[in-house]
MIMAR-798257 format. One line per 5 residues: number of its first residue (from 1); their letters; for each residue x, y, z of C-alpha. Coordinates in steps of 0.1 Angstrom, whole numbers, always signed. Layout:
NUM) a) X/Y/Z ~ ...
This chain:
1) xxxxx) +898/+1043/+704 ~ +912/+1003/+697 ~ +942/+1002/+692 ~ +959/+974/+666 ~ +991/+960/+669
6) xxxxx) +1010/+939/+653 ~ +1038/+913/+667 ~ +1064/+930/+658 ~ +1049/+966/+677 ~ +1045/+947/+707
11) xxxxx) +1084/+934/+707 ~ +1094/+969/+701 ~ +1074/+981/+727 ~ +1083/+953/+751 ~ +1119/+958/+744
16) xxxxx) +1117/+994/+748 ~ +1101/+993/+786 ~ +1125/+967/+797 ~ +1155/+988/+791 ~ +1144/+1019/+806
21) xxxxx) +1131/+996/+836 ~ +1166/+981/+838 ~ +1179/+1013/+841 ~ +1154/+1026/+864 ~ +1154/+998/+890
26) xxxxx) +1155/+1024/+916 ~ +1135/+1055/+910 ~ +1149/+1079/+938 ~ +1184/+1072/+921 ~ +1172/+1089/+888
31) xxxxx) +1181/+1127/+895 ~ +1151/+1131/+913 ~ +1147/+1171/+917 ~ +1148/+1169/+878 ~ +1123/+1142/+868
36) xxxxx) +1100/+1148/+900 ~ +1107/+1115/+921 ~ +1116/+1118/+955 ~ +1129/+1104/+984 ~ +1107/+1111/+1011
41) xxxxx) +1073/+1138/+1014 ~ +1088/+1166/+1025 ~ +1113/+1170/+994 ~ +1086/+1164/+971 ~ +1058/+1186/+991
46) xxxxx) +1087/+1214/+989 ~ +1094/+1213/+951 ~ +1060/+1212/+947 ~ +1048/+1241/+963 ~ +1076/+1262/+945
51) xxxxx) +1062/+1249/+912 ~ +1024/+1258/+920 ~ +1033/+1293/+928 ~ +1056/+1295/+891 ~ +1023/+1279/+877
56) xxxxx) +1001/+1301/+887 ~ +1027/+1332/+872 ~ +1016/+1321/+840 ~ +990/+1332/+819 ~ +963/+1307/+812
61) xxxxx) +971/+1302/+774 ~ +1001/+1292/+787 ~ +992/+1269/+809 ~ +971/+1257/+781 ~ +1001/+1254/+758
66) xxxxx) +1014/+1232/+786 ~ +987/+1208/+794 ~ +980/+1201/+753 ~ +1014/+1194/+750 ~ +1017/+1168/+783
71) xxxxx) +989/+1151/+766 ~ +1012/+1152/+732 ~ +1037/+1130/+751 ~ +1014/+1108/+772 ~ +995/+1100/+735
76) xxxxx) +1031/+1090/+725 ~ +1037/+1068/+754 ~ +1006/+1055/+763 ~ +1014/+1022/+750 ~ +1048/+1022/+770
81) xxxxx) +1032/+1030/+802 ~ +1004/+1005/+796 ~ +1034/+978/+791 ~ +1048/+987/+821 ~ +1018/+987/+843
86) xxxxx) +1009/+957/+833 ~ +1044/+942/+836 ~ +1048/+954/+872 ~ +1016/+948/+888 ~ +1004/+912/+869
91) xxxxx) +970/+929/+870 ~ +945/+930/+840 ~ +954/+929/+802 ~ +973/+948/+785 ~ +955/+959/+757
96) xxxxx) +929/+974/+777 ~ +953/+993/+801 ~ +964/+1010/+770 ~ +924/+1021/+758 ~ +927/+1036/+800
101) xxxxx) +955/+1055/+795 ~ +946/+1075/+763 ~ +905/+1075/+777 ~ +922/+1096/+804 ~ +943/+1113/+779
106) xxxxx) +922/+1126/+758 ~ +889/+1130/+776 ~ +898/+1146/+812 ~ +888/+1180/+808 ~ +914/+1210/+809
111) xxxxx) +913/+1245/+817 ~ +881/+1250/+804 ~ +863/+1238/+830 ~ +875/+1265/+853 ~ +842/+1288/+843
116) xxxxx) +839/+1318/+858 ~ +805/+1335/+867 ~ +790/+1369/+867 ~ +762/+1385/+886 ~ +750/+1420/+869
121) xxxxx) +730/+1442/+886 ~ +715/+1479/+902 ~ +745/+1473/+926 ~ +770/+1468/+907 ~ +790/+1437/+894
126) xxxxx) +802/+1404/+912 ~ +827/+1376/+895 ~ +832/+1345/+909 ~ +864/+1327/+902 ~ +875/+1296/+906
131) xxxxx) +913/+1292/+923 ~ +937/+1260/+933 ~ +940/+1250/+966 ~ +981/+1245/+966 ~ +997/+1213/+967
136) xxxxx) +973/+1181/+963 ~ +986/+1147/+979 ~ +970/+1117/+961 ~ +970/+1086/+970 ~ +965/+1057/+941
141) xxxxx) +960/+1021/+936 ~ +974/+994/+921 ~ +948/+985/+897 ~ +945/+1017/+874 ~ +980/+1032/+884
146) xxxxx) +992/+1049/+855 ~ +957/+1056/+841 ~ +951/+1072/+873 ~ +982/+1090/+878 ~ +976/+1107/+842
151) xxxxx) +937/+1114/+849 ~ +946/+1128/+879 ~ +978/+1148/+874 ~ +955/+1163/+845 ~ +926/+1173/+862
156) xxxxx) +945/+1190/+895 ~ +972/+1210/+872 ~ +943/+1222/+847 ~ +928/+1235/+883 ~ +961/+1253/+888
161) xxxxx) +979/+1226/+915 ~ +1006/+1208/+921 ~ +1009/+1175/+929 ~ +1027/+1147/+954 ~ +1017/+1115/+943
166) xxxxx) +1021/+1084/+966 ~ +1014/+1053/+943 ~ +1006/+1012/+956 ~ +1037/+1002/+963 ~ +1029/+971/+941
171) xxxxx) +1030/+998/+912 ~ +1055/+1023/+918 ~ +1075/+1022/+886 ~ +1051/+1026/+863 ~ +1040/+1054/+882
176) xxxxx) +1070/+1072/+887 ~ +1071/+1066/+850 ~ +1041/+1081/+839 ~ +1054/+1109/+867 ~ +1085/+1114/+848
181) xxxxx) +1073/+1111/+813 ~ +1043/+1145/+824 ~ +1070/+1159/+842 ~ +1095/+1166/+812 ~ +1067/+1173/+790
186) xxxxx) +1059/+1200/+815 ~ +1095/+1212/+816 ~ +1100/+1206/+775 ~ +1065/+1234/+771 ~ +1079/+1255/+796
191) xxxxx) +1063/+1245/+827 ~ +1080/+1245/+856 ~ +1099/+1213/+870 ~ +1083/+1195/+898 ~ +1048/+1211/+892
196) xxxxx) +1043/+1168/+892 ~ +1055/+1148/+919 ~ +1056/+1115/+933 ~ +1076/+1093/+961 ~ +1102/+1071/+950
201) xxxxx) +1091/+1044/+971 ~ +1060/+1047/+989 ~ +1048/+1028/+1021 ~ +1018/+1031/+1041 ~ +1042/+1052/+1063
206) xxxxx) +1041/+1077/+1035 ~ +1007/+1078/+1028 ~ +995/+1089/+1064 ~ +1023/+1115/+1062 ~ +1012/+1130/+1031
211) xxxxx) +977/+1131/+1045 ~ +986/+1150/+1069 ~ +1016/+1169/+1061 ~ +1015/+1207/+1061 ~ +1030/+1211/+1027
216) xxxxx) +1000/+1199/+1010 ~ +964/+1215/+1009 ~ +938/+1183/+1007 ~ +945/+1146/+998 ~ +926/+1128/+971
221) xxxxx) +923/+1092/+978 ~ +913/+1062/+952 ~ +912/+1031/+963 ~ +901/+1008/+986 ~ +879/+1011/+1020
226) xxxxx) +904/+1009/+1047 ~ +926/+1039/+1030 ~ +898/+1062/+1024 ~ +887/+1054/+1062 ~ +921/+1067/+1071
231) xxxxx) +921/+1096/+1048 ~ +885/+1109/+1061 ~ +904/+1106/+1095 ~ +937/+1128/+1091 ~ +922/+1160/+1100
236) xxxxx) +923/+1174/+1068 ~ +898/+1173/+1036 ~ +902/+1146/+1018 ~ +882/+1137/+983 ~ +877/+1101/+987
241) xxxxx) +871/+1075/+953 ~ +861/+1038/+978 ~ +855/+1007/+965 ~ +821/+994/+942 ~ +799/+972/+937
246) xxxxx) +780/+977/+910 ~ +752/+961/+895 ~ +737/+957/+858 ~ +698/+949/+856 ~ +683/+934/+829
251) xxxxx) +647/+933/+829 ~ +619/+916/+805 ~ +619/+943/+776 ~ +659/+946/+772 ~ +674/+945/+738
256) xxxxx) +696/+912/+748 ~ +718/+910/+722 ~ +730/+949/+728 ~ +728/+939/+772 ~ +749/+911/+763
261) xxxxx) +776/+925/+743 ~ +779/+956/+769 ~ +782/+931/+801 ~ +809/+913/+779 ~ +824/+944/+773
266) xxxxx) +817/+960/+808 ~ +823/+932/+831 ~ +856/+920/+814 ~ +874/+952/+804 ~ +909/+950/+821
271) xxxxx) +897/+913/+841 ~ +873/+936/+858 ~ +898/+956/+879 ~ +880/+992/+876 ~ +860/+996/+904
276) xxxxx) +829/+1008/+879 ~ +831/+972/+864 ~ +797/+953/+867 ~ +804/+931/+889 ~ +767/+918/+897
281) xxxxx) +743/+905/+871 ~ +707/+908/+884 ~ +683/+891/+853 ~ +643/+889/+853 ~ +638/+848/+853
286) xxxxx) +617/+849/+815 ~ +643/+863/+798 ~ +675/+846/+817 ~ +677/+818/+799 ~ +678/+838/+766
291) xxxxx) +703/+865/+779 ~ +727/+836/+793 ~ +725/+822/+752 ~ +733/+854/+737 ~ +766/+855/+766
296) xxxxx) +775/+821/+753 ~ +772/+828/+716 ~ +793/+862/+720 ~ +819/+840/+738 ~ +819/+839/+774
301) xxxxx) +817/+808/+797 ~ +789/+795/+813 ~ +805/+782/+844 ~ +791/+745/+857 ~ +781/+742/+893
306) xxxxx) +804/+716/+897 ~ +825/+741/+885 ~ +818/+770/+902 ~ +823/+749/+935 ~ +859/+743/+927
311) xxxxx) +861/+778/+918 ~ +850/+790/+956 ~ +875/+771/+970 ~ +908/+790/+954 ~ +890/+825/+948
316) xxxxx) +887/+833/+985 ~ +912/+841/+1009 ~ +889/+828/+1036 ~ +856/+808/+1047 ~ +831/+823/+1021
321) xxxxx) +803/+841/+1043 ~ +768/+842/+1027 ~ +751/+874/+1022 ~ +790/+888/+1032 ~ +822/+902/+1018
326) xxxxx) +846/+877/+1019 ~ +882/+880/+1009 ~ +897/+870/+976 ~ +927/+853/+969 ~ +954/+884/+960
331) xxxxx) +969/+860/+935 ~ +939/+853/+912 ~ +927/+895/+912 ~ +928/+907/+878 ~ +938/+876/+859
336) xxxxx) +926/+860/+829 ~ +897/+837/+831 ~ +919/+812/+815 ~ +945/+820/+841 ~ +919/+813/+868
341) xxxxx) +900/+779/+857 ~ +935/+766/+850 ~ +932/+767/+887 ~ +906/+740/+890 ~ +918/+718/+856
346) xxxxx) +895/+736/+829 ~ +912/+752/+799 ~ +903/+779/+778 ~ +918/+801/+757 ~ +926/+836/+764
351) xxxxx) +905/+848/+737 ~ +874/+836/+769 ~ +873/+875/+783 ~ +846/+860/+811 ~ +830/+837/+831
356) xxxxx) +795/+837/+846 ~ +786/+819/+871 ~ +743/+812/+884 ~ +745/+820/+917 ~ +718/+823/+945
361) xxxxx) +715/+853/+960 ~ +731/+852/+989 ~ +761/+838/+973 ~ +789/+852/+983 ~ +799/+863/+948
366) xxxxx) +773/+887/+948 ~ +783/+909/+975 ~ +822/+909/+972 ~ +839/+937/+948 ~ +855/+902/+933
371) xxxxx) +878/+924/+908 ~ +882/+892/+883 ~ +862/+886/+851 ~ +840/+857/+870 ~ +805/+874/+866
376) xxxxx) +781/+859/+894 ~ +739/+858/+874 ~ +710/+862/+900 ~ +674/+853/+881 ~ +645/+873/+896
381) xxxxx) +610/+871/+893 ~ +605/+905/+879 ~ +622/+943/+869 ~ +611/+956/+907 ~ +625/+924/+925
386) xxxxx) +654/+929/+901 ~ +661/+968/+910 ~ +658/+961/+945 ~ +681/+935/+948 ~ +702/+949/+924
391) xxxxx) +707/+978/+946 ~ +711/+962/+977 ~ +736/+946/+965 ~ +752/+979/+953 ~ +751/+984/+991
396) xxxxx) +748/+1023/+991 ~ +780/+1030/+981 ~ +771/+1055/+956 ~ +798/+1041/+927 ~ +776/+1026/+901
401) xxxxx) +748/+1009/+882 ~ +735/+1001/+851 ~ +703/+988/+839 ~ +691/+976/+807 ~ +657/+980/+796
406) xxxxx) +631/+996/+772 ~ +604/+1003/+796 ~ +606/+1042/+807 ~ +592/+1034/+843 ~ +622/+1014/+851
411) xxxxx) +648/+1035/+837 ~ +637/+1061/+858 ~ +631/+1043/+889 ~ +667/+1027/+893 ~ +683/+1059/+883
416) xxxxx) +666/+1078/+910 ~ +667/+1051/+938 ~ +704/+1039/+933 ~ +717/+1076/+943 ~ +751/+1061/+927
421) xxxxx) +780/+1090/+909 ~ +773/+1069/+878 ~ +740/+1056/+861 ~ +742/+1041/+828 ~ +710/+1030/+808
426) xxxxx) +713/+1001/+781 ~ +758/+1005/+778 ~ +786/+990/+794 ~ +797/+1012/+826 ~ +826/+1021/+805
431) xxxxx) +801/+1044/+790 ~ +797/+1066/+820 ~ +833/+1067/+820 ~ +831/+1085/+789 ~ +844/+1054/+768
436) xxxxx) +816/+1050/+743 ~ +795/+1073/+757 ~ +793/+1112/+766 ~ +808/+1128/+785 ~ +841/+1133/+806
441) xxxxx) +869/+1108/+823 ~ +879/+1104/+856 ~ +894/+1071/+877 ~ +891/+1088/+910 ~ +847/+1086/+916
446) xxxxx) +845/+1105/+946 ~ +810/+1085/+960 ~ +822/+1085/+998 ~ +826/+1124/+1001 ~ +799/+1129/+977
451) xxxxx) +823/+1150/+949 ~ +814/+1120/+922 ~ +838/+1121/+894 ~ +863/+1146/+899 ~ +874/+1171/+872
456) xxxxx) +897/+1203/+874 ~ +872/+1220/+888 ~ +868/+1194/+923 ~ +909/+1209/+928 ~ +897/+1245/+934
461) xxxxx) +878/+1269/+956 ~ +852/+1292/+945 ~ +866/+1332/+954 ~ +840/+1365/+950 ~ +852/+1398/+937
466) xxxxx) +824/+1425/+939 ~ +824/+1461/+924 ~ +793/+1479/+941 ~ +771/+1504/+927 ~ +795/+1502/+890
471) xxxx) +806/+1483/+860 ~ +771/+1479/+853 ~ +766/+1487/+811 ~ +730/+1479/+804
């Protein structure tokens, strides 16, 4: 899935975004009941629901013509929208924003996940189908916004929704971008307009009223904890993706060459914005040494003390609390590690995808979702210490974890104590994401209301038709 580009590309893609952003510095004045933008929740809740019901009027291959083809367009824009993410928020690089983009492209299922079942018997014959809920209101975040938008927008229509989407206000063009570019793709299959919504310029005002506005069926939240606290509160279902912190082990028997390029590749991808991002490296104390050579020799920095001192005092927002969350500073989330030690007088280059930093324990580092590629390394005395701190510092929030090892015991052991949505053994988490690995996509990991990582069929409701006492052949 990498995706090369020369100089040239990325002046012709550049140059392309800016002028449709220069036109588009206002979404809500872009003929919104066309493109799906809107003013305010109401309108876009409205046009919505009209859309569901001409959705559901279609037969599935239709809607399967439809869905192929929004993927068609999101393919051909992918880079376009990763550009424009990128340019908006200041979060992450862009090269990996466009890898998120076509991973939710092309691997978040479709229709086919909608299996029916069948239950044959003396009295007769039962089908269970699977139907949409309505309208869904989603709420998404700044860090994966168009990647989320598409993986989401994906997953509810294949379940046969609509969708209002109110973005992070810190990303609302790319968004309604990304809204505009599956919207016409919709219309150009023959779809019907407005099946994909959004709000021209969200607020937190807008938020709480598509939580709880009438118009829409159940909200899916992603993002962070004081959001999904106020989703869970709105008096109406809501699928909620929180915040991580999740922990990679590496005990005595790993391959370290293979756990050193996956936390490289893991704990960097996008300046470690996705909330499935290692962002704790637990390391049995005989092997440390050797792992933290193999990260050096693959090109990340091994962080001084005297450097990671300086570092404390511009990464935090506040007082650093031990064994505590402590706030970051907003300006330093997502950037590059050069960006960061620029900061405190060191240079690197930006080739340097990420720092890591020996910490104690109860450093701070190690229990704040830090969302920047500044890795902290705990040394334990062995694989049990190592799984148990690991875990604790996972802080049962059911995201993520991932372990390297060879020994079978503790494979097993921190896959069935961590109770996480996502458990990867010797791979980057991007892996359980289905990038390099098996399996489906999803940017919205529903660990707080238990759904994990939703798919089409998390959008629907299970319905029971039963014959009695026919239709039974054998």
């Amino acid at each position: 899935m990498t995706t090369q580009l020369t100089e040239q590309d990325i002046s012709n893609i550049v140059q392309q975004v800016l002028s449709e952003l220069k036109t588009r510095q206002n979404p809500a004045t872009v003929a919104p009941a066309q493109v799906g933008v809107f003013n305010d929740v109401t309108s876009a809740a409205t046009a919505a629901q009209r859309a569901q019901k001409l959705w559901m009027a279609l037969p599935l291959e239709k809607r399967k013509e439809v869905i192929a083809h929004v993927r068609e367009r999101l393919r051909e824009n992918a880079q376009v929208l990763a550009w424009a993410a990128w340019r908006e928020t200041g979060l992450g690089r862009y090269e990996d924003k466009i890898e998120k983009n076509l991973l939710n492209i092309n691997k978040v299922p479709g229709i086919e996940d909608l299996e029916p079942m069948a239950w044959s018997g003396d009295r007769g014959l039962t089908v269970m189908e699977r139907a949409p809920f309505g309208v869904i209101g989603s709420i998404t975040p700044t860090t994966n916004p168009t990647a989320t938008v598409i993986g989401n927008a994906l997953a509810i229509i294949a379940g046969g929704n609509a969708v209002v989407f109110n973005p992070h206000p810190s990303a609302k063009e790319c968004c309604a971008r990304a809204i505009v570019t599956i919207n016409q793709a919709i219309i150009e299959a023959g779809g019907p307009a407005n099946l994909v919504t959004g709000i021209a310029n969200p607020t937190i005002e807008s938020a709480q009223e598509l939580m709880k506005h009438p118009g829409t069926a159940l909200t899916l939240v992603t993002g962070g904890g004081e959001v999904v606290k106020v989703a869970m509160s709105s008096g109406k279902r809501a699928i909620c993706a929180g915040p991580g912190n999740p922990p990679v082990v590496v005990d005595e028997t790993a391959d370290l060459e293979l756990a050193a390029k996956g936390i490289i590749k893991g704990a960097s991808f996008d300046n470690n914005i996705i909330c499935t991002d290692e962002k704790v490296l637990v390391v049995v104390e005989s092997v440390a040494d050797q792992l933290i050579n193999n990260l050096r020799g693959l090109g990340a920095r091994i962080l001084t003390s005297d450097e990671l001192q300086r570092l404390e005092k511009i990464i935090f927002s506040e007082t650093p609390k031990l064994n505590h969350h402590t706030g970051l500073n907003k300006k330093l989330i997502g950037q590059n590690l050069s960006v960061i030690l620029k900061e405190i007088g060191v240079t690197v280059g930006d080739e340097v995808r990420l720092g890591i930093a020996q910490v104690p324990r109860e450093h701070t580092l190690v229990w704040t979702e830090q969302m920047m590629p500044v890795l902290p390394l705990v040394r334990v005395k062995n694989a049990d210490e190592a799984i148990d701190f690991g875990l604790a510092a996972e802080g049962n929030r059911r995201h993520t974890a991932v372990i390297y090892s060879r020994q079978l015991d503790n494979l097993s052991r921190m896959a069935k104590e961590s109770n996480v949505s996502i458990f990867v053994k010797n791979g980057p988490n991007l892996a359980g994401l289905g990038y390099g690995g098996e399996g489906f996509c999803s940017f919205s990991i529903a660990g707080t209301t238990g759904e994990g990582m939703t798919r089409p069929r998390t959008f629907t409701r299970e319905r029971r038709c039963t014959l009695v006492d026919s239709f039974r052949i054998v």
